[in-house]
C-alpha positions in Angstrom: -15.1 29.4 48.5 -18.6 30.1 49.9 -21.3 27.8 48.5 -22.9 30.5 47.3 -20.2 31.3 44.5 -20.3 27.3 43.8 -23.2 27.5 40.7 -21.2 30.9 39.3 -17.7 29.0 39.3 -19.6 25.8 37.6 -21.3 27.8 34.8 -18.0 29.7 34.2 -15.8 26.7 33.9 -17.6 24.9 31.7 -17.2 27.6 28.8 -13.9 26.9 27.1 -13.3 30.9 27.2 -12.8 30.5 30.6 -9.0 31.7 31.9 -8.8 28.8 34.5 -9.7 26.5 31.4 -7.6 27.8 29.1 -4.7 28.0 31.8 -5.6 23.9 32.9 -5.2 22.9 29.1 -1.4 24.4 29.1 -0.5 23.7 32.2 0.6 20.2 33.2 -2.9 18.5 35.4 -2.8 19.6 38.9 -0.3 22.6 38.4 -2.2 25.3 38.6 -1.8 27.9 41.4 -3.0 30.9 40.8 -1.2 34.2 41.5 -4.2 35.7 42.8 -8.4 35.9 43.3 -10.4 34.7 40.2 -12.2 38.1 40.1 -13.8 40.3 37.5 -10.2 41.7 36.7 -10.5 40.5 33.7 -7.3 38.1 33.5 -6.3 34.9 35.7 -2.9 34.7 36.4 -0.7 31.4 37.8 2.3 29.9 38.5 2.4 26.3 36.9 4.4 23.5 34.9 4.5 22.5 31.5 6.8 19.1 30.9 7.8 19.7 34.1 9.1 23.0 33.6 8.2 25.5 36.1 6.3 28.9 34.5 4.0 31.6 35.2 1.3 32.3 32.9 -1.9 34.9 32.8 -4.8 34.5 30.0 -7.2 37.0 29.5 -10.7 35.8 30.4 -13.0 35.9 27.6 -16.3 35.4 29.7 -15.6 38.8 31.0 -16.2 41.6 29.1 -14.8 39.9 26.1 -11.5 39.5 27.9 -11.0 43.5 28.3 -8.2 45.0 29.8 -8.7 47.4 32.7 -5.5 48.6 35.1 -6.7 45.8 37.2 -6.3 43.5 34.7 -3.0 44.6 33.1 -1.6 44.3 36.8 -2.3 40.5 36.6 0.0 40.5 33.8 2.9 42.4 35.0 2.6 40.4 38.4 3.0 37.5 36.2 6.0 38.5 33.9 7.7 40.2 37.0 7.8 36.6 39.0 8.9 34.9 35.8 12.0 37.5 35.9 12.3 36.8 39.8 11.9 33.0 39.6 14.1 33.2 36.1 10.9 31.0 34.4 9.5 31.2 31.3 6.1 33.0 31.0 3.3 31.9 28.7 0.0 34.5 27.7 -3.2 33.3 26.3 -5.0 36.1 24.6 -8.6 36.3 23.5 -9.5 40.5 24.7 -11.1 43.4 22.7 -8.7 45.7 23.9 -8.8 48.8 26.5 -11.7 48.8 28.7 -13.5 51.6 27.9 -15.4 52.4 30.9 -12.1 52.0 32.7 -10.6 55.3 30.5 -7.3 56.5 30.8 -6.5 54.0 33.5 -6.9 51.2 31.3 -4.1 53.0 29.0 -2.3 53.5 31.6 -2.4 49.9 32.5 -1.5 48.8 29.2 1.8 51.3 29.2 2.9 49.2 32.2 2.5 45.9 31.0 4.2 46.9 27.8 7.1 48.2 30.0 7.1 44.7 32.4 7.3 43.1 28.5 9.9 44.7 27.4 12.2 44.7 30.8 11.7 41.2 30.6 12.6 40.9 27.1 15.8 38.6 27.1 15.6 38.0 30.4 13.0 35.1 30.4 11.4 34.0 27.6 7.9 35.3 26.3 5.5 33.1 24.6 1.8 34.8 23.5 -0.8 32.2 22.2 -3.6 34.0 20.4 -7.1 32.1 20.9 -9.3 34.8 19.7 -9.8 38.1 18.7 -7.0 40.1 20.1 -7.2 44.0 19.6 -5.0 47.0 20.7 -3.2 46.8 23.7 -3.8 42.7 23.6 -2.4 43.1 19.8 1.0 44.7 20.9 1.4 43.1 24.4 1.9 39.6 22.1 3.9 41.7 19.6 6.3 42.8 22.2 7.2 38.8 23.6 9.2 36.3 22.2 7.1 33.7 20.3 3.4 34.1 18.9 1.2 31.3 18.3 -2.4 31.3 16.3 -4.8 29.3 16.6 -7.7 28.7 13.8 -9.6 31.8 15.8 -7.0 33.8 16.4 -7.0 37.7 15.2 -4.7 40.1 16.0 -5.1 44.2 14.8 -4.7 47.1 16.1 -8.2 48.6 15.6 -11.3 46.5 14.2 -13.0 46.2 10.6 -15.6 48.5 11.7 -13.0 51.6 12.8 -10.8 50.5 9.6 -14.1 50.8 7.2 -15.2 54.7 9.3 -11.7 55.6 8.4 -10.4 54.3 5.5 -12.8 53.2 4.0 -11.5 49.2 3.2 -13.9 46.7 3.7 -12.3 43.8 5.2 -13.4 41.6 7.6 -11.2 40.1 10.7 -10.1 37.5 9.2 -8.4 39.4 6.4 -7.6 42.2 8.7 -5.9 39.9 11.2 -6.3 36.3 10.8 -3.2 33.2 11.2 -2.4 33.5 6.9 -2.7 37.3 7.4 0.5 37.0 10.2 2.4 33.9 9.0 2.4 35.1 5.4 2.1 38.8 5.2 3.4 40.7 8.1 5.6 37.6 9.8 4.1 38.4 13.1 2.6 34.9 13.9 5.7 32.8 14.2 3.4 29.2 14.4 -0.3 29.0 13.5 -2.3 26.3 14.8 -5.3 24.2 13.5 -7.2 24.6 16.7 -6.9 25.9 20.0 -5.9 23.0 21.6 -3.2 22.7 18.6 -2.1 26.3 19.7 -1.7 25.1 23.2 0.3 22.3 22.5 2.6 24.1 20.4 3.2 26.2 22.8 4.1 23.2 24.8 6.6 22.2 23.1 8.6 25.6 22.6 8.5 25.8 26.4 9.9 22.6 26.8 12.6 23.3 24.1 13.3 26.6 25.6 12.6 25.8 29.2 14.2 22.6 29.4 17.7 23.0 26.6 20.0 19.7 28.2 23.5 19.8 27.7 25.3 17.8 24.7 25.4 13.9 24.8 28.2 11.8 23.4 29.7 11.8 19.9 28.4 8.6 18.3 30.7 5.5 19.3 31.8 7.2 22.1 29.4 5.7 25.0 26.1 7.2 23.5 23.6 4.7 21.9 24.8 3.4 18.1 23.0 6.3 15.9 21.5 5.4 12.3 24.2 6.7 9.5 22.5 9.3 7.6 23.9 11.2 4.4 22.4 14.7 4.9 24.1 15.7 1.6 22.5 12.1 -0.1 19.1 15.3 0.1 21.0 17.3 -2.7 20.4 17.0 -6.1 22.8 15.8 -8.3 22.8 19.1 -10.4 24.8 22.1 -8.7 22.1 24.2 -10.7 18.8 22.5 -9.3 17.3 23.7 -6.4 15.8 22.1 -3.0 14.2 21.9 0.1 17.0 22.4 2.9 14.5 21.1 5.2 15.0 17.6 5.1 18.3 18.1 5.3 18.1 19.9 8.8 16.2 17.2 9.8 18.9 14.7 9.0 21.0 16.4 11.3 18.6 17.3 14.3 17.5 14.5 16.5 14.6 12.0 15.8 11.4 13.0 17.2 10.8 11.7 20.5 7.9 9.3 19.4 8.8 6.8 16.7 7.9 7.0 13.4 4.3 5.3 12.3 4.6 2.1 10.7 6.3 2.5 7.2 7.4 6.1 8.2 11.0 7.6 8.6 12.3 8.6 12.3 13.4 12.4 10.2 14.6 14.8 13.2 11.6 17.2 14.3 12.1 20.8 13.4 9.8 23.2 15.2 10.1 25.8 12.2 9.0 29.1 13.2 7.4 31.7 10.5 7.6 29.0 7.6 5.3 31.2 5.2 7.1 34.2 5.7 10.3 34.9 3.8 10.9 31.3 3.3 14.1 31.5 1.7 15.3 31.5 4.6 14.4 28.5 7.5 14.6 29.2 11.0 13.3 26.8 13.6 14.4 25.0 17.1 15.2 21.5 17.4 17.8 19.4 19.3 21.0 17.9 18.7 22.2 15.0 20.8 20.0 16.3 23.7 20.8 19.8 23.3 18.3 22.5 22.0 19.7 24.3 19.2 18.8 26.9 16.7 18.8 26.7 13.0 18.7 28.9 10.2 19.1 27.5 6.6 19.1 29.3 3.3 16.7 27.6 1.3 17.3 27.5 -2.5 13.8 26.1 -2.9 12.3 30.0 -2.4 14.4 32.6 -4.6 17.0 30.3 -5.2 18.1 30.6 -1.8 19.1 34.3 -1.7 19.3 36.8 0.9 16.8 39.8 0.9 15.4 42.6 2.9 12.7 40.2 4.8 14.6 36.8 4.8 17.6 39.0 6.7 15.6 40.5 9.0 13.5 37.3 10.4 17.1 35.6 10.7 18.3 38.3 12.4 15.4 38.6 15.2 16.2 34.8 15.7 19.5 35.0 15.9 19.2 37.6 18.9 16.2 35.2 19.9 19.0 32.2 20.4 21.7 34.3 22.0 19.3 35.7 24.3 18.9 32.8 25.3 21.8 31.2 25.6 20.8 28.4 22.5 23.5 27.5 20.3 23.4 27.8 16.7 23.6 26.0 13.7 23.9 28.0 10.6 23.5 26.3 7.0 24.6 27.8 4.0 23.9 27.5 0.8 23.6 31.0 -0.9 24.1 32.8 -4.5 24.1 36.2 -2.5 21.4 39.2 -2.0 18.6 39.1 -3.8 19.3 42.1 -6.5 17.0 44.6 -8.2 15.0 48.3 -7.4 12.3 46.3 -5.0 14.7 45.2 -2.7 16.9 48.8 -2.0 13.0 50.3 -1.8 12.2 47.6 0.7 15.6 48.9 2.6 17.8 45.9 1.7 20.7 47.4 3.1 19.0 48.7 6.7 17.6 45.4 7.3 20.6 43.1 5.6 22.5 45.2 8.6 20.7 43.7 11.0 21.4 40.5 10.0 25.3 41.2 10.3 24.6 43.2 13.7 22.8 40.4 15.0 26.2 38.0 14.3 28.7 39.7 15.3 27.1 41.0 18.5 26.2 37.4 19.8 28.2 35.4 22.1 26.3 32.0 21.9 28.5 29.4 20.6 27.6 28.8 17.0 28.7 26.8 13.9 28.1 26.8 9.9 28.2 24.4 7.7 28.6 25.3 3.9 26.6 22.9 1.9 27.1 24.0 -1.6 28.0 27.3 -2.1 28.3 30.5 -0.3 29.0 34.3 -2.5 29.7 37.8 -1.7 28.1 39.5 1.2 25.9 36.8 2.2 29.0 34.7 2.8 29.7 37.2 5.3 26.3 37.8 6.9 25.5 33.7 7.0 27.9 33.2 10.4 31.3 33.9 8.7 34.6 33.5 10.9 34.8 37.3 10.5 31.8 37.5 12.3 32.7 35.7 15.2 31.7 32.1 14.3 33.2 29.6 16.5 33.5 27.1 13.7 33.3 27.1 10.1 33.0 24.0 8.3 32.5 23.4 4.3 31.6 19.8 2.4 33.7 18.8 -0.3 32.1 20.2 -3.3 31.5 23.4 -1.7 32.4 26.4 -3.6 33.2 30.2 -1.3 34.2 33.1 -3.5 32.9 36.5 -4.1 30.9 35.1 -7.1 30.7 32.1 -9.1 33.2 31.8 -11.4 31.4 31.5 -14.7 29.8 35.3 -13.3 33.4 36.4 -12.4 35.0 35.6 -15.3 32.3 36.9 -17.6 32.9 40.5 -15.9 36.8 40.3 -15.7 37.4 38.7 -19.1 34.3 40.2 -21.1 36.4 41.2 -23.8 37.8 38.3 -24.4 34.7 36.4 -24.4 33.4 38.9 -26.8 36.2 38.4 -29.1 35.0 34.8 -30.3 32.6 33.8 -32.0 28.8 32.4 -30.1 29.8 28.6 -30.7 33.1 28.9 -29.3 31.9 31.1 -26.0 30.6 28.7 -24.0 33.3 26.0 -24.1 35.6 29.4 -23.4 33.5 30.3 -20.4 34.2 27.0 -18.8 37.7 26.6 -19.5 38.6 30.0 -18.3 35.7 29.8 -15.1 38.3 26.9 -14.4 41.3 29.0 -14.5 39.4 31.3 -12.4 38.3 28.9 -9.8 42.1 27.6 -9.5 43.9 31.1 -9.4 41.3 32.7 -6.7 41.6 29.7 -4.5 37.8 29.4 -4.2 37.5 26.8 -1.1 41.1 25.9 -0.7 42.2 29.4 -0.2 39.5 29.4 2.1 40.2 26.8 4.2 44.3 27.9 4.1 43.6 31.4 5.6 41.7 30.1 8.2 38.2 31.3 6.9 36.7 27.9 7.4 38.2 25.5 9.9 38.1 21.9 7.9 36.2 20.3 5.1 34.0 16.9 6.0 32.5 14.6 5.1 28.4 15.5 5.2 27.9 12.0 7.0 30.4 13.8 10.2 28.4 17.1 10.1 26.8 15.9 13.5 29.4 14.9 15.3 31.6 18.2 14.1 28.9 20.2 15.4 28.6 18.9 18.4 32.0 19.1 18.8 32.3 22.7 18.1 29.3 23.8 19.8 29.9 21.6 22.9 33.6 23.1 23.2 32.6 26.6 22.7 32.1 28.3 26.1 28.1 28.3 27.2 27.5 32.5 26.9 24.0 34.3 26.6 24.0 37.3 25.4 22.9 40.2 27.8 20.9 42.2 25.3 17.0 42.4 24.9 15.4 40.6 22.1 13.6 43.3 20.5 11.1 43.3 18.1 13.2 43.8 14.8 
């Protein structure tokens, strides 16, 4: 570069808004190469490595009219995501813009059309991943809408017009935080699927999805078969002793996933790592990446801690965008169960419990990715079906010994089918009856054993097996990815 551009290319790096910053601090050191000139475009864009793993990735420059998008600049972007799709890479966007350049009109609309369109034909294809470092409005709010993964950082903001425009029109008075801050998109709307405590938090999630997605291994060993000795761990020892209490499924996806790669701190437990993904939204339901024996899998777990673990219109729809996520992708699933049903009542058929509980059951039985579900405790009516059933194309079904699968739970069924009888004795003498007949009930219907007899679940195990059966199942299951787009459900 001419020494006269030296003091401008100083100045510029030096502020951590800068697009070659931001780009080094993602990027592995010395990776960078960029894509094209470092100009007033607006956006930088580079191929690189993260762990290792070869990517492309563009960031809007801040330092530059506020990180504006102009047709110039939205060119960057689809020059980046098209040579991801050619190179079959992942590709990674920081985004800190006001939107549409203004002096740049139509053109700059026009520009964002055609990124949006590069987005979305390379939706399923590679994956996406948006990091949001600062204000991002307009077309920088549904360009990271559009990807895979979005990641906040303390200073993110995503909306589609500002406080000011909101407050002319409507009236509100909200600020950007409210508007469009990380507890506005990881609790309320579920768009944010991490949140971040700083930027250089944001980036180094982001890190680590790449390397889970970018790098998935294959399958090691069953344990005493060649692989090192593993520690024995009781997944259902996380359960509490009453059938009727509820709990954190967490821990117990943790018992099954891998340890974290660095060891624990002194006094600490080597617990699997989870990366969870939307944790504040519709947390009833856990969905999250991790690996298993070397492998990156997906998980989704009802979790009984949040709405007793029940299906509704939200929980359904965020397991059902990850579910197409995974088999996009070609990452196996494991699918935990441990669910009373749909969540009943007026709310949920306004919230459209039945259009976005379909999705959930579209998602299923359209993937091809090999997948596996445990049931943990129990598993009822049409969430038994929408929770990886056989009859959805599960490759293996597998149920611990004190699991209960039925269309209800017997003391329910019996008190609709044998009402009258009930209501023939006396209130001391009911609830001994209840039991006694809920027993009868249990026996007659087959609950678990009829299950496992038809072919609806494959075997009952021990909970201290679970890992090795799903490796087993997952590992022997052929390695498909689906050939549909992940669309934003």
């Amino acid at each position: 570069m001419p020494p006269t551009h030296l003091p401008e290319q100083r100045a510029r790096t030096e502020d951590q808004r800068d697009a070659r910053a931001r780009l080094g601090h993602v990027l592995d050191p010395g990776s960078l190469t960029p894509l094209g000139p470092w100009d007033d475009s607006g956006v930088l864009a580079a191929r690189g490595r993260i762990h290792g793993v070869a990517v492309t990735a563009y960031c809007t420059d801040a330092t530059r009219m506020g990180g504006a998008l102009g047709a110039a600049g939205a060119d960057r972007i689809v020059e980046a995501i098209d040579t991801a799709c050619a190179e079959g890479c992942p590709v990674v966007g920081l985004w800190h813009s006001g939107g549409a350049r203004l002096a740049d009109g139509v053109a700059s609309l026009d520009g964002a059309g055609r990124m949006f369109a590069a987005m979305t034909r390379a939706s399923g294809v590679v994956p996406q991943f948006s990091v949001i470092l600062g204000p991002a409005a307009g077309a920088a709010a549904y360009g990271p809408a559009l990807t895979d993964l979005v990641i906040m950082a303390d200073e993110g903001r995503l909306f589609v017009t500002g406080p000011d425009i909101v407050r002319r029109v409507t009236g509100e008075d909200v600020d950007m935080l409210q508007l469009g801050g990380p507890d506005t998109h990881s609790r309320g709307s579920g768009v944010a699927h991490l949140t971040a405590s700083s930027e250089r938090d944001a980036l180094s999630r982001a890190r680590r999805l790449v390397d889970l997605l970018g790098r998935p291994g294959v399958f090691g060993p069953a344990a005493g078969t060649g692989s090192a000795a593993e520690p024995v761990r009781d997944p259902s020892a996380r359960l509490p002793d009453n059938r009727r209490r509820a709990y954190d499924v967490r821990p117990v996806v943790r018992d099954l996933l891998d340890p974290p790669d660095n060891p624990p701190p002194p006094g600490g437990t080597a617990d699997g790592e989870l990366v969870e993904l939307q944790p504040r939204w519709a947390a009833n339901v856990v969905i999250g990446l991790g690996r298993l024996r070397g492998r990156t899998v997906g998980v989704i777990a009802n979790n009984p801690l949040r709405r007793g673990g029940c299906l509704d219109s939200a929980s359904a729809e965020k397991a059902a965008r990850f579910v197409r996520l995974c088999d996009a992708f070609g990452v196996p699933l494991v699918v935990l169960v441990d669910v009373p049903g749909y969540l009943p009542g007026a709310r949920q058929e306004w919230d459209g419990v039945l259009r976005r509980g379909a999705k959930l059951l579209h998602a299923f039985a359209g993937a091809v990715v090999p997948r596996a579900t445990i049931i943990l405790r129990k598993s009822y009516g049409g969430a038994y079906i929408a929770m990886n059933s056989r009859s959805l194309g599960a490759d293996a079904v597998f149920a611990w010994p004190d699991a209960e699968v039925a269309v209800m739970s017997a003391s329910a069924a019996v008190e609709v089918i044998r009402r009258r009888e009930l209501a023939a004795v006396g209130a001391e003498e009911r609830p001994a009856l209840l039991a006694r007949l809920a027993v009868e009930h249990e026996r007659e219907a087959g609950g678990l054993d009829r299950a496992v007899t038809a072919g609806f679940v494959d075997e009952v195990i021990e909970p201290v097996r679970s890992r090795d059966k799903l490796v087993a199942a997952l590992a022997a299951a052929p390695a498909r990815r689906g050939r549909q787009p992940n669309i934003p459900l």
